[in-house]
N, C-alpha and C positions, 0 to 999 in steps of 0.2 A: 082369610076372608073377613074377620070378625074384624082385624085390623081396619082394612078398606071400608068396610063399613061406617065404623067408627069419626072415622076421618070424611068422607062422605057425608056424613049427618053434618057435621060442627061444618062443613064447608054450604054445604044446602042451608044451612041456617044463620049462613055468615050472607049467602047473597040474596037469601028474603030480605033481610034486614038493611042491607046497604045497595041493593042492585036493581034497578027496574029492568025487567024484562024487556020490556019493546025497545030502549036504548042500546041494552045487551046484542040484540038481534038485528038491529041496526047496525051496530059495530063490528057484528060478524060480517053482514054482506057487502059492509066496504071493502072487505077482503076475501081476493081474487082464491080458486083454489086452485091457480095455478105458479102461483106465488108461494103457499102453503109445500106445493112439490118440488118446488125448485128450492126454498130451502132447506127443503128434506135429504135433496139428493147431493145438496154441498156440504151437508153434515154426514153424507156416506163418504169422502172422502177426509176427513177426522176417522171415522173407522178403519178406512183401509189404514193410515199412517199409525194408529195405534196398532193395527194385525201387522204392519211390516216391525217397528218397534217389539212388539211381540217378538214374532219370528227371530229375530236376530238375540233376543236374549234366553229364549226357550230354541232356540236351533233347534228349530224343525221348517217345514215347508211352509209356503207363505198361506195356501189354502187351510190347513192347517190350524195354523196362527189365526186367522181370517175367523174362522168356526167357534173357534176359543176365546175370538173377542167379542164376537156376535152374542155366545152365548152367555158370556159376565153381564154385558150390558142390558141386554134383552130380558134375561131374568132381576138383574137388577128395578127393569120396567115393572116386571109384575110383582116381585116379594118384597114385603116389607124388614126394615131390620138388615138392608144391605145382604142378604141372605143368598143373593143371585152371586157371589163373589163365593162361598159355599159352597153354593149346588154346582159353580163353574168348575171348581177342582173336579168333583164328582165324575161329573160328564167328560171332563178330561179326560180322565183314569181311564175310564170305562168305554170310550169312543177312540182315543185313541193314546191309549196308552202312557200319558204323561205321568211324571209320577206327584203325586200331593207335596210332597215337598217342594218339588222344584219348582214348582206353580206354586207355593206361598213364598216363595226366596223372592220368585221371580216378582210377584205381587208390593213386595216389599221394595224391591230396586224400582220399579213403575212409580210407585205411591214419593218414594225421593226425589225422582227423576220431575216428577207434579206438581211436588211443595215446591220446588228450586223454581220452577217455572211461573207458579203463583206467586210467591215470594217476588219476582222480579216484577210481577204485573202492579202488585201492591204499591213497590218502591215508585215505580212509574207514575201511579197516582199520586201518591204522597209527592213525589218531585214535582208532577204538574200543576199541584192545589186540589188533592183529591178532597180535601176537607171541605171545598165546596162542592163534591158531588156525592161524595156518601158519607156519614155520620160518625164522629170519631168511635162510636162503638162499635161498630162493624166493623173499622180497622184496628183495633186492638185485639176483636176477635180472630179474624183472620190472621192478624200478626201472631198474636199467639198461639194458633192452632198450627202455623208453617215453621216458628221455633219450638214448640215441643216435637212437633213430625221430624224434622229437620235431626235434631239432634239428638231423639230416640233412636231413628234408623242410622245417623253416623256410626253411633253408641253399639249397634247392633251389628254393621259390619264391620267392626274392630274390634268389639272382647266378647262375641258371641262362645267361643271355645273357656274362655277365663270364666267368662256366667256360668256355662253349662257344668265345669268341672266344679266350680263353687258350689252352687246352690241347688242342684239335681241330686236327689238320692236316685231319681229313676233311669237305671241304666236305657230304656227306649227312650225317654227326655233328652238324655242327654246325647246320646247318638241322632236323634233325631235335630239337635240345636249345632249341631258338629255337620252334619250335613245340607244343613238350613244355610252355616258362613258358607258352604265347597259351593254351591248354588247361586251365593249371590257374586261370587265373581263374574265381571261384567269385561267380556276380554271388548268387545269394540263401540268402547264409551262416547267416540268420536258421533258413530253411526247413531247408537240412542238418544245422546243429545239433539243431533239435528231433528230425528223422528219427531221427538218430546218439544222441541219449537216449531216445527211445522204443523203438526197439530193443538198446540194452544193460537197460532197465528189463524188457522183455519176454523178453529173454535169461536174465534174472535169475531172471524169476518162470516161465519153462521149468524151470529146475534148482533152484529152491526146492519147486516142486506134482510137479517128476518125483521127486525123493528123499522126500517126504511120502509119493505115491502107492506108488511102490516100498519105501518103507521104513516102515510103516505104526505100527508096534511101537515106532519110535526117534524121541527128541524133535530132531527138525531145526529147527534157528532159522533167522531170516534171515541173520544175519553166516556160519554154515557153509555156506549156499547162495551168498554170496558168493564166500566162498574158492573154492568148488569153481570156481565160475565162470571164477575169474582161472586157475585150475590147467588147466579146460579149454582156454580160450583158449591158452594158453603151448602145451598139448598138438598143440593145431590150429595153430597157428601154425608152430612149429617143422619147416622141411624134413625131410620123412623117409616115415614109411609113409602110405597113403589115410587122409582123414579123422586123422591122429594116432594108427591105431589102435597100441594097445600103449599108447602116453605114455599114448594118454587114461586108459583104465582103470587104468594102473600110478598115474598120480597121484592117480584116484579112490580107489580102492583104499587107499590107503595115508594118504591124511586119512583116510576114513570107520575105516580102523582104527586110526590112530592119534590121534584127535581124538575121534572119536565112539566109539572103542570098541565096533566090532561085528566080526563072526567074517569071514573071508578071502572066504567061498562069501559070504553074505547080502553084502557089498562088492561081489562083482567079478559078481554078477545086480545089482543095481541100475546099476551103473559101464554095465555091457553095454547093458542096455537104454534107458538114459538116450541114450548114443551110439548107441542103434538109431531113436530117437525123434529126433533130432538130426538126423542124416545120410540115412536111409533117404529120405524122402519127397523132399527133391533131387535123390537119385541117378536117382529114377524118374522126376522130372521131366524132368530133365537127358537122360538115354534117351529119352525122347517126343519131345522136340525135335529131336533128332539123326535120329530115326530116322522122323520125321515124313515124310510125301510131299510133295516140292516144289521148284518150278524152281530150282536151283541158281543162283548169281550169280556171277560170273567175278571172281574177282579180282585 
């Protein structure tokens, strides 16, 4: 809470300063909220492909998988510090029995499967002349953040048994590093893959139809829905406030006005809503499940 706070303040004090309200509000009611739902409801279909993705690498049922992804994302919404990837094992355990390891194994082949997938969106840019849509430091950054991911986690399933027996006096360490590689065998790599490109393609065309919808006046291409894309991601990614709030809209924000060239207020309502369309429907997911009636399992 004190986090949210924190972060809340320096944002309330970023839009006295730079935002006129009746612009603001203007900018809101050009956007329909039936616009707002509809791409809510196409970013439920990213969920499902990540719950089937899930499912197929945690082998369990698709409902299941479905719950488990609800609940990362959704509390990802509310905790700061990526915390909701945490409390997901947790609730795992304890709802339905998955075990902590195998839900961080599993975490880790997701998080490969993601870079490889970003990695190629980057390439993409940089092939089409992304250097004129986003700023060579944000693609260094991102470049660099998918080659250290990239070949940590290679690094990770190939000498994770060599680490453990090296550098572990603790025999639970080290069994637990021993059962971490048995975990991240991925027997239907075919099936992941496709999952892990239908939902960044779907991710895509979320934040391509939500900046068309919301931005209705401005010519959006597919390559600035890309950008934004990669800008989000980095947003959410990054430990820090629920959801990325603040990076996200500070990043949207600032392509749409310095790329696209539109006013502070008409950015930072579409920025808002697009992350309201994003995050919201997990969140509420994520609370249903939690707060759902049901025998408890002892962990």
């Amino acid at each position: 809470m004190a986090v949210n706070l924190i972060i809340l303040f320096f944002a309330a004090r970023w839009m006295i300063e730079n935002i006129h309200l009746v612009e603001l509000g203007r900018a809101f009611n050009r956007i329909s909220l039936l616009s707002l739902v509809a791409v809510a409801m196409i970013n439920m279909i990213v969920v499902v492909l990540f719950a089937y993705r899930l499912a197929t690498l945690i082998e369990q049922p698709f409902s299941v998988a479905f719950s488990v992804a609800c609940l990362g994302a959704g509390l990802n919404g509310i905790l700061p510090f990526r915390l909701g990837d945490v409390t997901r094992i947790y609730y795992s355990k304890r709802f339905y029995r998955i075990s902590a390891t195998q839900l961080i194994a599993v975490s880790f082949a997701e998080k490969l499967f993601d870079l490889t997938a970003l990695g190629l969106m980057v390439s993409l840019l940089l092939v089409i002349g992304g250097g004129n849509l986003i700023g060579g430091g944000l693609v260094a950054t991102l470049t660099s953040m998918l080659i250290v991911g990239v070949v940590g986690l290679f690094f990770l399933f190939r000498h994770a048994e060599g680490v453990a027996s090296r550098f572990c006096a603790s025999e639970f360490l080290r069994t637990a590093i021993i059962s971490l590689k048995h975990h991240l065998r991925i027997r239907r790599k075919a099936t992941v893959s496709l999952a892990t490109g239908g939902m960044w393609l779907t991710n895509l065309m979320v934040v391509y139809v939500g900046l068309i919808w919301f931005l209705p006046l401005t010519d959006i291409s597919l390559m600035d829905a890309t950008a934004v894309l990669l800008i989000v991601a980095l947003a959410i990614a990054v430990p820090g406030a629920p959801a990325g709030l603040g990076i996200f809209e500070a990043g949207v924000v600032s392509y749409l006005t310095l790329v696209v060239h539109l006013g502070s207020e008409t950015a930072l309502a579409a920025a808002f809503l697009l992350h309201m369309a994003i995050s919201l429907p997990t969140i509420i997911l994520a609370l249903a499940i939690i707060l759902k009636p049901r025998r408890m399992l002892v962990v």
